[in-house]
C-alpha positions as CSV (number, residue, x, y, z in Angstrom):
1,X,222.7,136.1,70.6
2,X,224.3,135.2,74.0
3,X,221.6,137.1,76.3
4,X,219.5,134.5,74.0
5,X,221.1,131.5,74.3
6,X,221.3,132.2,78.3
7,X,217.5,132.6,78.6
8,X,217.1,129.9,77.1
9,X,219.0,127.2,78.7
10,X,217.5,129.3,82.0
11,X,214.2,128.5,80.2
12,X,214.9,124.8,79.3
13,X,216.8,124.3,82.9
14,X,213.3,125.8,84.8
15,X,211.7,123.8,82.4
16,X,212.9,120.4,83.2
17,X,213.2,121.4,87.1
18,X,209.2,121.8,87.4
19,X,208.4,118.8,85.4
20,X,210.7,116.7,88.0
21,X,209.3,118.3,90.6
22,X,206.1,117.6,89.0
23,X,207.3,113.8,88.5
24,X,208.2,113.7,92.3
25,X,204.6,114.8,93.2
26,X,203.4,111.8,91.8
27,X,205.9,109.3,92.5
28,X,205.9,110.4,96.3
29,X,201.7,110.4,95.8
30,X,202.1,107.1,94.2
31,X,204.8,105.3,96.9
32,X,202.6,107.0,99.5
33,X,199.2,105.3,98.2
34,X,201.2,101.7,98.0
35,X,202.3,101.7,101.3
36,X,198.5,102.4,102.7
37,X,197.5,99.6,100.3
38,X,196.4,96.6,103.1
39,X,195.7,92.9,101.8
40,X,192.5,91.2,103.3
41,X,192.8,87.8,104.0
42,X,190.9,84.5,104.6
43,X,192.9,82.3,106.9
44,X,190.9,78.7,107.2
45,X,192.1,76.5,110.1
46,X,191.9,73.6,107.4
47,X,194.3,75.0,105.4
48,X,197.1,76.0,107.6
49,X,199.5,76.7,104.4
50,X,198.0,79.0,102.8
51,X,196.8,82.5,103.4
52,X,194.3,83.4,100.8
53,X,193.7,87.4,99.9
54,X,190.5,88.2,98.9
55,X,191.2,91.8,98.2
56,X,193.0,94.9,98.9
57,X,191.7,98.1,100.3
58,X,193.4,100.9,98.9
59,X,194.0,104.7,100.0
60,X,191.2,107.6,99.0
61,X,191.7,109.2,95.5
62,X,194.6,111.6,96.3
63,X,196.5,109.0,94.1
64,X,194.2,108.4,91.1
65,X,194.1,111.9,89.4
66,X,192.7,110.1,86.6
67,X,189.3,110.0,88.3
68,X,189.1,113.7,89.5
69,X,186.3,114.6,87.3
70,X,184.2,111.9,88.1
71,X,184.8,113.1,91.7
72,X,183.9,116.6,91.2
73,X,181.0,115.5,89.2
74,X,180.0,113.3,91.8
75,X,180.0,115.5,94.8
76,X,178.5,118.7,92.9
77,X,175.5,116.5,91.6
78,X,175.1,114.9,95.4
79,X,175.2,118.1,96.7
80,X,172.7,119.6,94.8
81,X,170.2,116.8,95.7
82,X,170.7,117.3,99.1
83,X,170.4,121.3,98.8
84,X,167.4,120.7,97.1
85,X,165.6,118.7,99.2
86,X,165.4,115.7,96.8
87,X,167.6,113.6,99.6
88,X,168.7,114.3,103.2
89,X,172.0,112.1,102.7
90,X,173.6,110.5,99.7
91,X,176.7,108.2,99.7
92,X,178.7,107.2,96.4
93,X,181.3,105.0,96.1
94,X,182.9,104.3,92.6
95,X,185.7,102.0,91.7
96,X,187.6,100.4,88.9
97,X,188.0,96.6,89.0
98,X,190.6,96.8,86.5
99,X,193.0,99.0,87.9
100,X,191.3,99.2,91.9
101,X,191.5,103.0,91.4
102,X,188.7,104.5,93.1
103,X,186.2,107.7,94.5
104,X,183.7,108.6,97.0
105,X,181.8,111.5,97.8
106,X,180.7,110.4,102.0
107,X,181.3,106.9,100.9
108,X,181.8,106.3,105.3
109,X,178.4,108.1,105.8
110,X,176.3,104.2,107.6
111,X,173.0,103.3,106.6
112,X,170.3,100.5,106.9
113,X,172.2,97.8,104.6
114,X,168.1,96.0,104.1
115,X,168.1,93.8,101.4
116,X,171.1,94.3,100.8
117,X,172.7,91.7,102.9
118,X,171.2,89.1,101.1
119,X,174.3,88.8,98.9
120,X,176.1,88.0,102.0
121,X,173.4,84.9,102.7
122,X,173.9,83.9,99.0
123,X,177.5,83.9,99.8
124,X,177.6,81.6,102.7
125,X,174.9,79.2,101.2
126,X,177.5,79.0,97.8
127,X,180.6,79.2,100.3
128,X,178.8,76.1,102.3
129,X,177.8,74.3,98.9
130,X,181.6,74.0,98.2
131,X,182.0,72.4,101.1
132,X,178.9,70.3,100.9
133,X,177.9,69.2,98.2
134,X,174.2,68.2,98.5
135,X,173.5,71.7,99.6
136,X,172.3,72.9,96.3
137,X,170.6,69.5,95.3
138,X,168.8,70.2,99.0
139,X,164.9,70.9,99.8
140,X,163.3,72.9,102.7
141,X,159.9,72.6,103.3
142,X,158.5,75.1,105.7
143,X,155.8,73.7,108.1
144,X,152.1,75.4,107.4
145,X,152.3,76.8,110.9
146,X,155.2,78.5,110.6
147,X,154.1,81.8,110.4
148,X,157.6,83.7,108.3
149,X,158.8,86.4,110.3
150,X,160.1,89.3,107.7
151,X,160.1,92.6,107.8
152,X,158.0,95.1,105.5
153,X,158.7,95.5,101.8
154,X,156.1,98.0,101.5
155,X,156.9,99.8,98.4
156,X,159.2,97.1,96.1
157,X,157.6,93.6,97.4
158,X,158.4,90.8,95.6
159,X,156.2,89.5,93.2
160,X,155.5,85.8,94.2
161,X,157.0,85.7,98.1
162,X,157.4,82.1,99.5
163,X,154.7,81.0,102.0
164,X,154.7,78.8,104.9
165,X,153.1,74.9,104.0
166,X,155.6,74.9,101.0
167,X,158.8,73.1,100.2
168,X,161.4,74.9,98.2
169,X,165.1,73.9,96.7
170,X,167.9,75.6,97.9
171,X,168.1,77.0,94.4
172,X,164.7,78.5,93.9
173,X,165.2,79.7,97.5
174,X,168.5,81.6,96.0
175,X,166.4,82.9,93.1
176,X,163.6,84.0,94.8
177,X,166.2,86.2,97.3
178,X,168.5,87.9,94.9
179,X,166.3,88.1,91.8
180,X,163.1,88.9,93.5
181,X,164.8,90.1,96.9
182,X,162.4,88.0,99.3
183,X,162.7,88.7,103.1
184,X,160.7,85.5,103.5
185,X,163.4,83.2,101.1
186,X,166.3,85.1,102.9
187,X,164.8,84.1,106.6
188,X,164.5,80.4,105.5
189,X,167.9,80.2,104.0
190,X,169.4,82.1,107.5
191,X,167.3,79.0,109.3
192,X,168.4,76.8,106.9
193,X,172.7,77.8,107.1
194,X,172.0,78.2,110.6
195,X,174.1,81.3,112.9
196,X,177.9,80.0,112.6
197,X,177.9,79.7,108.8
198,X,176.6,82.8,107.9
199,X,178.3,85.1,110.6
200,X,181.6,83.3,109.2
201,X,181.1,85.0,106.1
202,X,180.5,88.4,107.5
203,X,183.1,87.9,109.5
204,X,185.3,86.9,106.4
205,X,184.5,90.0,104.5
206,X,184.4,92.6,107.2
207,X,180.6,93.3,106.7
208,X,178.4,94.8,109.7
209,X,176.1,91.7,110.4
210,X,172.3,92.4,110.9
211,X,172.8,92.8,114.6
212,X,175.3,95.9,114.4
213,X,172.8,99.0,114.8
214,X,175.7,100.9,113.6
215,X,174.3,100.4,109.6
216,X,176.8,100.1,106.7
217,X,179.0,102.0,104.4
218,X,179.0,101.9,100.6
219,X,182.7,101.3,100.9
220,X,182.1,98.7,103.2
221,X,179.4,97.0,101.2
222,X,182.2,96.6,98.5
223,X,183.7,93.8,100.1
224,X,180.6,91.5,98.9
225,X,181.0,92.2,95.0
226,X,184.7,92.8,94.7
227,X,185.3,89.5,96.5
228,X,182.8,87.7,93.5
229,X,184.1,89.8,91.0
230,X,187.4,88.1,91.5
231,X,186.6,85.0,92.8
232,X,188.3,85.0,95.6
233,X,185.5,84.0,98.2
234,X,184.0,81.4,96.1
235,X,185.5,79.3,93.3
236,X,185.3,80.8,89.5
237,X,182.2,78.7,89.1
238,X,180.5,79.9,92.0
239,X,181.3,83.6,91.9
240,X,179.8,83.5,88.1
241,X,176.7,81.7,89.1
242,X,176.4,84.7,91.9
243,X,176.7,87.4,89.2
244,X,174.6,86.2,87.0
245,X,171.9,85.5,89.5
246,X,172.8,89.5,90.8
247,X,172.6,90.5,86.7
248,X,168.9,89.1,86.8
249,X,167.5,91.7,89.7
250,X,164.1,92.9,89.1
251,X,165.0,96.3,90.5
252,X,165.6,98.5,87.0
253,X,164.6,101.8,88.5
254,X,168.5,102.5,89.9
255,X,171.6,102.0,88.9
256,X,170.4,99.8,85.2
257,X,168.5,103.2,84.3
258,X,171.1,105.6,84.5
259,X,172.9,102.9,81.9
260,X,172.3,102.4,78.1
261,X,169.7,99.6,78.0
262,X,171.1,95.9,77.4
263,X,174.2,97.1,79.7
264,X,175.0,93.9,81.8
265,X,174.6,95.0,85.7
266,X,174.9,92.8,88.5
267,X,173.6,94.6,91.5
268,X,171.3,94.4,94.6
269,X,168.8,97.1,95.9
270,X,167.7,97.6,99.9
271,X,164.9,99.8,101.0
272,X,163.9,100.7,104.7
273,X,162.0,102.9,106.5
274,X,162.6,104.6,110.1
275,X,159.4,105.1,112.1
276,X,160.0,109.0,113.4
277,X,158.3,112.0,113.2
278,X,158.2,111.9,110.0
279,X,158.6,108.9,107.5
280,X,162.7,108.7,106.6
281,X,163.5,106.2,103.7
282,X,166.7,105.1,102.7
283,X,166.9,103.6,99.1
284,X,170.2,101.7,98.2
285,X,171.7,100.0,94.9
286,X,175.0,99.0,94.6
287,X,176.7,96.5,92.1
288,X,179.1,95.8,88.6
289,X,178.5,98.0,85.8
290,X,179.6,95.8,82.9
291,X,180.8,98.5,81.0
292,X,182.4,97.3,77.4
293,X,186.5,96.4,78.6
294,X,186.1,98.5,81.5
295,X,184.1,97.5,84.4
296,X,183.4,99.1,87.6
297,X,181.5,98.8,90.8
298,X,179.0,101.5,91.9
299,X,177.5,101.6,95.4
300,X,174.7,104.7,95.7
301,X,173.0,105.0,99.4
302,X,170.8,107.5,99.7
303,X,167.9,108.5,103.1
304,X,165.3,111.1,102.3
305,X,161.5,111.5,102.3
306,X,160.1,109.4,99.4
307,X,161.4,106.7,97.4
308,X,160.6,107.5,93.8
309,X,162.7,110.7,94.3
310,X,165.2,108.4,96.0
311,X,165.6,106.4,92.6
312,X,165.5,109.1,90.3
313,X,168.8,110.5,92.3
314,X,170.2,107.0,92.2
315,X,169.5,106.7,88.3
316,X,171.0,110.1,87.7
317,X,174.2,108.9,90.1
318,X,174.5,106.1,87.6
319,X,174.4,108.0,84.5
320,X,176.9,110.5,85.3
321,X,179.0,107.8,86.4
322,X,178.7,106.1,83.0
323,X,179.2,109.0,80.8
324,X,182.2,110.5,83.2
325,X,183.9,106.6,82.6
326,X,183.0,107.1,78.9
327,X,184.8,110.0,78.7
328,X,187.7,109.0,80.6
329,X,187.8,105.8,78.7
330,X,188.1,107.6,75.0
């Protein structure tokens, strides 16, 4: 009975030895992940006593075990594709807007951002409208020889593009960019803002502007949604006119069909194409998943050689995404 009782209080002391050992781990993890945790502000000359944060960037997943399956799930699917053939890069970024936990699988890998700068213009023309208020009550008409410089949309063109000898509100200008992404809406509106206004806002929210060859990142690009999603950028009323305007985006062959249908997502698409030997496309979309108490942000960038292939990777990104979170969330 004694050589008992002596193995096991050895048993009960190894016991609770591993489990604070284990309990270290993940405080030290966790103190280790806070103090990598930076604020990103907004500092405004015309507001010298205040120093607004519009978010936080936060360290890789090492802290947020949590999320290890979606992580494993992630990087086995993306590099399947990419042994396959179906895509020559893919980039995924995933994170939780309730708890700022998040994943990537090459989420630093740049690409062509497209399209999907236009947020950033609707950005700047809201951010400007706050400050002036006739902005959104404002008309552009564009002179009948002014001949719109935009670049190809060759396979998802919008369906009724603004034309030159028209005049336009600043609102329908803001529909026709996000919901029907409109390279011809988005040049007016740049014309329109005018250089300063608009590089202020990529310079507010860390974004590559059109003029950095470098490309963008998926984490990067996060900046743009996060920022509306808590309405730190624009004003509550604002940031939920964005979204909803985002929620309306005639692109459904991404992200919204690897979701179950009437699943609220506020997102923006971006194709491109790079003239070289052979025709290389990159096919992006990236935005809130409105999943029921538990939303989250997905970014999926992807270059390969077509772009229906290109979406049916992104689709499949966004369904393993939604059923991993399902999981998770039970």
């Amino acid at each position: 009975m004694a050589l008992r009782r002596k193995l096991l209080l050895w048993a009960v002391g190894v016991g609770i030895f591993a489990c604070g050992m284990l309990a270290g781990w993940f405080f030290c993890a966790y103190v280790q992940a806070s103090r990598n945790i930076i604020p990103v502000r907004f500092s405004q000359p015309q507001y010298p006593l205040i120093n607004q944060i519009l978010y936080f960037d936060t360290p890789q997943n090492f802290a947020y075990p949590k999320y290890a399956s979606l992580h494993d799930a992630l990087t086995a699917y993306s590099n399947q594709a990419t042994a396959q053939g179906r895509a020559t890069e893919v980039s995924v970024y995933f994170r939780d807007l309730n708890s700022s936990e998040w994943v990537g699988v090459n989420e630093t890998e740049q690409f062509d951002p497209a399209s999907m700068l236009k947020v950033a213009t609707l950005l700047a023309t809201l951010h400007q409208s706050e400050k002036d208020s006739t902005v959104l009550s404002d008309t552009v008409t564009v002179p009948a020889s002014f001949t719109i410089p935009v670049n190809p949309q060759d396979y998802y063109p919008p369906a009724n593009p603004v034309t030159s000898g028209h005049t336009y509100t600043v609102p329908d200008l803001l529909q026709r960019l996000i919901v029907q992404s409109d390279n011809g809406a988005n040049t007016i509106l740049t014309l329109y803002l005018g250089d300063t206004i608009l590089q202020g806002t990529y310079s507010a929210l860390s974004i590559p502007t059109t003029a950095d060859t470098s490309g963008i990142t998926a984490q990067q690009y996060s900046h743009l949604f996060r920022v509306l999603y808590n309405a730190t950028y624009l004003d509550a009323v604002d940031s939920e006119k964005a979204l909803e305007l985002l929620s309306q985006t005639d692109f459904t062959k991404g992200l919204v069909a690897g979701v179950p249908a009437g699943t609220r997502v506020a997102h923006k698409f971006g194709e491109a194409t790079v003239a070289t030997a052979g025709a290389i496309h990159e096919l992006h979309d990236c935005g809130i998943v409105y999943y029921p108490s538990h939303p989250y942000f997905l970014c999926v960038m992807t270059r390969g050689s077509d772009f229906p292939t290109l979406q049916t990777v992104i689709a499949d990104i966004s369904r393993i995404t939604w059923q991993q979170v399902s999981n998770i969330s039970k």
